[in-house]
N, C-alpha and C positions, 0 to 999 in steps of 0.2 A: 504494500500500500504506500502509494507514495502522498506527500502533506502537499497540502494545495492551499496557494496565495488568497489571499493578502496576508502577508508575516506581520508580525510585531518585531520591535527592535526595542532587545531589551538588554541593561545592561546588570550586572548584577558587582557593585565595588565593594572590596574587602578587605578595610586598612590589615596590614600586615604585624602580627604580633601587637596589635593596639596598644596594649597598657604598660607590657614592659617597654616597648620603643618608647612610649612617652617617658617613661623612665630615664632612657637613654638619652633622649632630648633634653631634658633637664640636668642632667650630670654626665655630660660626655666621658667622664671617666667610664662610663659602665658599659659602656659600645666597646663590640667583641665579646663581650662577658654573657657568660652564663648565669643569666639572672630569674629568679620569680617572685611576682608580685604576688603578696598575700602574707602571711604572718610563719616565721620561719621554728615558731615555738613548738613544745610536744601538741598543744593543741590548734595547730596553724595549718591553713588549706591552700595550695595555690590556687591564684585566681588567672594568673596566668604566667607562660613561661618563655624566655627569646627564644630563639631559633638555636641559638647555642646550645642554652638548656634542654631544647628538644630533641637534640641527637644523642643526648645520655637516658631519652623516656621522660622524662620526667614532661606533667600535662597539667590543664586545668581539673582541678577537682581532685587534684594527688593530694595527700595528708604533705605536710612539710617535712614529717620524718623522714618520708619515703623519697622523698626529691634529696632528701641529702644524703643519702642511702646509697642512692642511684647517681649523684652528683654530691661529690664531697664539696668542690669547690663552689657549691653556687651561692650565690648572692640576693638575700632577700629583702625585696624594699614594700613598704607601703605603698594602700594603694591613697589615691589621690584624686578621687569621684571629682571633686570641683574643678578641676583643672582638666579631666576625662570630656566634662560637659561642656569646657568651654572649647577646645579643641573640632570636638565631632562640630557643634555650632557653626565655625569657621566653614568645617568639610561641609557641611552641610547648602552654606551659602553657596559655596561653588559650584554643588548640583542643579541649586535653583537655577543659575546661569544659562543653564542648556534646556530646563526641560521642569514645568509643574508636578509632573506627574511623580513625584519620590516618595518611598514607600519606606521608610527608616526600621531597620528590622532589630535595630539596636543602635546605643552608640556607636560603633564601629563597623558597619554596613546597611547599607538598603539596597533597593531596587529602583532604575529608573528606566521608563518607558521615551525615549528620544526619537520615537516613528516619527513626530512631527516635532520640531525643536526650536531653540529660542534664536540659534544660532544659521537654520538654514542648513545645516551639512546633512546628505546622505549618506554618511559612510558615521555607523555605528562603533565602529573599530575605530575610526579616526577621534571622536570624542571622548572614548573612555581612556585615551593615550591623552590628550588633549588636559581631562580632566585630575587624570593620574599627578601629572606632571604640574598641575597648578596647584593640586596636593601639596607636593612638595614644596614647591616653590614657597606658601604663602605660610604651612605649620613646619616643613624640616622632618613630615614624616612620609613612608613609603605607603603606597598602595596595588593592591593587584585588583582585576577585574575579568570575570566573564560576561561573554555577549553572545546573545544569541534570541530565538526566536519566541520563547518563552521564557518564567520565572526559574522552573528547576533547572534547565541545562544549563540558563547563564550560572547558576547557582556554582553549578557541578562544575562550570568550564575555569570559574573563580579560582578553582584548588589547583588547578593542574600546573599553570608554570609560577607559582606563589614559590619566594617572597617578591616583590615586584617585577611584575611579570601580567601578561594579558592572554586569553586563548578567545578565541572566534570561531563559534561551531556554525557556517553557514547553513542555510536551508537546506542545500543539497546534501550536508554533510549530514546531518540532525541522524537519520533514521541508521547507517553507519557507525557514527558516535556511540550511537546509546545501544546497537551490536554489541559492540565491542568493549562497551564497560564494564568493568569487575562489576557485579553486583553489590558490593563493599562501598563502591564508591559512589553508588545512588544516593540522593539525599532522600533524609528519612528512612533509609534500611541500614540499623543499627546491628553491634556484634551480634544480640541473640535470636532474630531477625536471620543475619548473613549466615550464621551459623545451620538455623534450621533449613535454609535455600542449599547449602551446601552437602547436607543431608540429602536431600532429594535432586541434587545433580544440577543445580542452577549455582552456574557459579558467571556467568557473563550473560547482560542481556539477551545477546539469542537464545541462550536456555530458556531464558523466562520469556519470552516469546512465542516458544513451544506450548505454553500451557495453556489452557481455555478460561476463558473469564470464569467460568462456573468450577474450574479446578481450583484456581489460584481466590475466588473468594470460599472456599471448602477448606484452602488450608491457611488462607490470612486474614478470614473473615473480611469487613468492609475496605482494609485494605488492601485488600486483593483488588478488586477495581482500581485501585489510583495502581498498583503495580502495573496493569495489563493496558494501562492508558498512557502510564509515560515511558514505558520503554517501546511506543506507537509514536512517542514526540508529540503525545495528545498532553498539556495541562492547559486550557485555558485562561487559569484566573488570571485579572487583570491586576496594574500596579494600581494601588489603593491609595495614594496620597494624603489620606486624613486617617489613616489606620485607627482601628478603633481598638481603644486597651479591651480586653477581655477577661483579666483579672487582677486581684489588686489583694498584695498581704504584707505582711513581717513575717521575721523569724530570727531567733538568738541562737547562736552557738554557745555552751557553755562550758568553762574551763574546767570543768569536772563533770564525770557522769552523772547521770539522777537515776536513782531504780527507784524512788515513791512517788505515786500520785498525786499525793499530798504538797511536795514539792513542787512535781509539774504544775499545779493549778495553781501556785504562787509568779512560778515563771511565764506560766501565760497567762495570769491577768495584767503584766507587766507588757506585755506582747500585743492583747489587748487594748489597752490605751494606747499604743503605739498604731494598731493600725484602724485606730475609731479619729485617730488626728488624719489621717494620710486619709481615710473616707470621705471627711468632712471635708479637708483641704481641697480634693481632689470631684466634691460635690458626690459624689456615687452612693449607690444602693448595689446593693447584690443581694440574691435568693438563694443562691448555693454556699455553704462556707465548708472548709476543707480543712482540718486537723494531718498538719504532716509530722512524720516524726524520723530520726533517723537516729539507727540505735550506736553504738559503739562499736560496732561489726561491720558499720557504715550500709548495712544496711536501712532499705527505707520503704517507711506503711505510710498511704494515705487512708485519711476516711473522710468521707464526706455525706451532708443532708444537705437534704432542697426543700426551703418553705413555700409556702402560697404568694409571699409577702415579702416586699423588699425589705432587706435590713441594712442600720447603719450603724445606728449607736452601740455600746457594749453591752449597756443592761438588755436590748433587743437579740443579741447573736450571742454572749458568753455561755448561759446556760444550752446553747446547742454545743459551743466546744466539750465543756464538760460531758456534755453527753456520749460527745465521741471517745471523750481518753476514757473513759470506764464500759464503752462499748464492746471493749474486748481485752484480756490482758494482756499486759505487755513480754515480750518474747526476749526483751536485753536490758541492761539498762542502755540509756538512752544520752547524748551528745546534742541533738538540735532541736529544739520542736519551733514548731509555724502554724501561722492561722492565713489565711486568705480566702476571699470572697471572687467566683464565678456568678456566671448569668449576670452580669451588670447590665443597670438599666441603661450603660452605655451603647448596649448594642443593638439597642430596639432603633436606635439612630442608624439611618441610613448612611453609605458611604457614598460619596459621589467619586465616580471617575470616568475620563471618554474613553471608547472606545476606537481608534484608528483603524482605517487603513491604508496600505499604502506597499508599492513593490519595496523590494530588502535591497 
């Protein structure tokens, strides 16, 4: 089957090591260095790590033990959210330059739809080198980009020649590409995921090609559809420009374990007023509220209830937490608990974005 026009041009930009480069930017001493940001204590997590650090393993979400385990020498700095935000800001503006349509998927990437642009240019490959490079120029930091015809591929095309670096999966190339890639390397098909495709002999898009929508949702449930659609170079969503948050929580890590309940409920009603300010701040309601917990094992339980009825306040949503931490017993003691709210009334709001066409 081959994909038939009008294309979108889409690009998908992915500053490079974000938060330790801004490190680096800040204290040139640290350039070359194997560095991660996050707290390098027995109870410390990276949040993220250079490029240097990542050829010893060491990753986001590693304990700091274990990075120094794995990297004796490396180097851990704070991180430094207010200077993160104003940074991406900057990046930010320079998207606007080319193109409305940005769909910010974090401080550190989004997506931008340039089919029809501020600047006039056809050539999608030429703007995201363009925009790379004014990166640089204006914060001192690097960026890589995919482009391509939808969201996942650009996504996927992001990773390939990273750290600054750009790949271009043409229209013609699309259905080829997504042949030939590991299935590992799909966004959204994670280890246990890759693992069980590799069981059953899918280990590269054409395998999973092979299979029938009615196989592939028998053995990945709902997401068996989104498999059998974009290894076809089928995802149509569009870029969203006014993204709409779709949940909103806290959560404390604590420098000792807790094995009592008794305790947890002191910690999250502290948790609690933290995120009844961030509700209120941020005007929202939400119907769903989520108790996460993640034990010393690093393992992690969610649980969650949905009411009839938006909630904001504490005295409205805390006795559902509590409901949840004695919903079931606890399996370890415990390292993090979280509270956050799904179903916001954010999302009853409509997104606006156009839809293009236009030859690639």
């Amino acid at each position: 089957m081959e994909l038939q026009p009008p294309f979108r041009k889409i690009i998908h930009v992915d500053m490079d090591a974000f938060y330790a480069s801004v490190a680096e930017l800040d204290n040139p001493t640290l350039r070359g260095k194997a560095i991660a940001v996050g707290g390098g204590g027995a109870r410390g997590v990276v949040s993220a790590a250079s490029y240097e650090a990542r050829k010893f393993g060491v990753k986001s979400a590693m304990s700091g033990f274990l990075a120094k385990q794995k990297c004796p020498h490396i180097i851990f700095v704070k991180s430094d959210f207010e200077r993160y935000k104003e940074l991406s800001a900057k990046i930010r503006e320079i998207f606007y330059e080319y193109t409305d349509l940005v769909e910010p998927l974090s401080l550190d990437e989004a997506y931008l739809d340039v089919t029809e642009n501020k600047k006039g240019n056809p050539s999608a490959n030429t703007i995201a080198r363009e925009i790379r490079q004014k990166i640089y120029e204006e914060t001192g930091l690097r960026a890589s980009a995919g482009i391509s015809i939808n969201k996942f591929i650009a996504k996927v095309a992001s990773d390939i020649n990273k750290p600054n670096g750009q790949k271009t999966v043409h229209p013609e190339e699309v259905i080829k590409f997504l042949e030939e890639l590991p299935v590992n390397k799909f966004y959204g098909v994670g280890k246990v995921t890759a693992a069980k495709m590799y069981n059953l002999g899918i280990f590269i898009g054409n395998d999973l090609k092979q299979k029938t929508l009615e196989e592939l949702v028998n053995l990945f449930g709902k997401s068996g559809t989104h498999y059998y659609n974009i290894v076809r170079g089928i995802h149509n969503s569009p870029v969203k420009p006014n993204r709409i948050r779709k949940s909103l929580g806290a959560e404390r890590t604590f420098s000792e374990n807790i094995s009592s309940e008794i305790f947890m409920l002191e910690k999250l009603e502290n948790i609690a007023d933290e995120l009844e300010k961030r509700m209120k701040k941020n005007d929202t309601k939400g119907k769903t509220i989520t108790l996460k917990i993640k034990y010393s094992d690093f393992t992690q339980q969610t649980r969650s209830k949905t009411k009839a009825s938006f909630m904001q306040s504490k005295n409205e949503f805390f006795p559902v937490v509590k409901e949840l931490l004695f919903q079931e017993n606890l399996v370890n003691s415990v390292r993090l608990l979280g509270i956050s709210f799904g179903n916001l009334n954010t999302e009853i709001k409509e997104p606006f974005w156009v839809q293009l066409k236009f030859e690639f």
